[in-house]
Each structure stands twice: as structure tokens, then as C-alpha cells.
N, C-alpha and C positions, 0 to 999 in steps of 0.2 A: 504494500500500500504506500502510495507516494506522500509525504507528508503536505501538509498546508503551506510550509514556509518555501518548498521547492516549486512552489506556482510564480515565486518573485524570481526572477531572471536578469541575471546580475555579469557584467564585463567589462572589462578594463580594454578600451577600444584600442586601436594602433594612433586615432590622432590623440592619445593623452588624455580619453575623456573615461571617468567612469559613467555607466550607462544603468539604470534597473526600468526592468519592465513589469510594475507590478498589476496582478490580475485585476482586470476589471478597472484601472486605473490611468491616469495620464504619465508617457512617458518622462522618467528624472534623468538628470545629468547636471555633471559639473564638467570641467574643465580642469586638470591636475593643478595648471599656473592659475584657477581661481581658490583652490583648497584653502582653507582659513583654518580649520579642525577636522580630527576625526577620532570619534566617540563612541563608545557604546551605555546603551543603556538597558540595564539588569532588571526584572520585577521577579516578581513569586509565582506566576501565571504558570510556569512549567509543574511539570511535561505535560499538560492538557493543554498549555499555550505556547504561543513564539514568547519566550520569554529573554531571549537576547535578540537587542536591534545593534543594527550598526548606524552611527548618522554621519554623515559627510557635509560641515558646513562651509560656505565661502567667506570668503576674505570679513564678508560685514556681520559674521554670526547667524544666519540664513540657514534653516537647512534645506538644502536640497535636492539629497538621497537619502534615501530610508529604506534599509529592509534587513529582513531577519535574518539570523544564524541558520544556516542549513537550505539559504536561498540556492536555485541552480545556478551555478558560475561563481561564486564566494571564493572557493581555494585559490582562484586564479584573482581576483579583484585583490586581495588580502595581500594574496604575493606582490604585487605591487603599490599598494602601501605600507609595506613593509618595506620597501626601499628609500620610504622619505628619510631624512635624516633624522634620527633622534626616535624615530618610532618606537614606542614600547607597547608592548602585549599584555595588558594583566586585568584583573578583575571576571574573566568571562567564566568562570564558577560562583560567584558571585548568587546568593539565593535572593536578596535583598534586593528592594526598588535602590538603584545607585546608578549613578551616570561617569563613568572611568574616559578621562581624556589619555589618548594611546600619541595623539600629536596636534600640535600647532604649531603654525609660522610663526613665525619671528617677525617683529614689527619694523 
């Protein structure tokens, strides 16, 4: 059975853009040279819910990507924000409603 969070469709494009396409919704994107932050944020809703999001905001605290853990295309999207400088991994065990900044630009 394919889960709920695998209906979000998620890719780290060739022109630098991250891309999701979630169900039923209008497509998101940023642009890597607009990335501002990237975040996630934890609740208690699992395993009956998506209880980790990822958010990608731009330069002006905007979000505008959103989508869950276990979206289709995440290992690949991750791996490259993993490349930003300074990126750090933590919090995503996390049971608790919490919001973990993994990166942001430098002003």
C-alpha cells in the first residue's frame, strides 16, 4: 500500500530549482539562489499522520515548498540540500510539535 505522503512529488531540477507536486494542489518551487531556510517541522500526528514536513523558505521568510517525509523524490531533493554549506541534519525523531532549522543564508 503506497502511503499518503508518497502522493507529494518532490525534485531537485537541473536549472537549480527545487520543484513538489502536491496532490490535488498548485505546483511549488523555489529557486536554490532564492533559498532563505530550510526547516522541518515535527508534531505527534505519526504514524497515523505525515508527521514530518520539510519547509523551504526564500530569502524574505516565505514558504514556498512544503511537503512530507516519505514524499516520492525526497532522497534525491535532500541530497542536495545537503550540499548547502553548513547544513545540519537533526531533530527528524523528534515526537514533539518543534520546528528544527537544518540551514540558512547568511545575510
Amino acid at each position: 500500500m503506497r502511503s499518503s505522503e508518497a502522493l507529494f512529488v518532490v525534485e531537485a531540477t537541473e536549472d537549480d530549482e527545487v520543484v513538489c507536486r502536491p496532490p490535488g494542489q498548485l505546483v511549488q518551487r523555489i529557486r536554490m539562489a532564492e533559498l532563505g531556510s530550510v526547516c522541518v517541522q515535527t508534531d505527534d500526528s505519526g504514524p497515523w499522520g505525515a508527521d514530518v514536513w520539510w519547509i523551504l523558505n526564500n530569502l524574505s521568510g516565505e514558504t514556498k515548498v512544503l511537503f512530507p517525509q516519505l514524499s516520492t523524490g525526497e532522497d534525491l531533493v535532500v541530497a542536495r540540500l545537503k550540499l548547502l554549506p553548513g547544513f545540519e541534519l537533526r531533530g527528524m525523531n523528534s515526537t514533539a510539535t518543534a520546528r528544527f532549522t537544518f540551514w540558512q543564508s547568511k545575510p
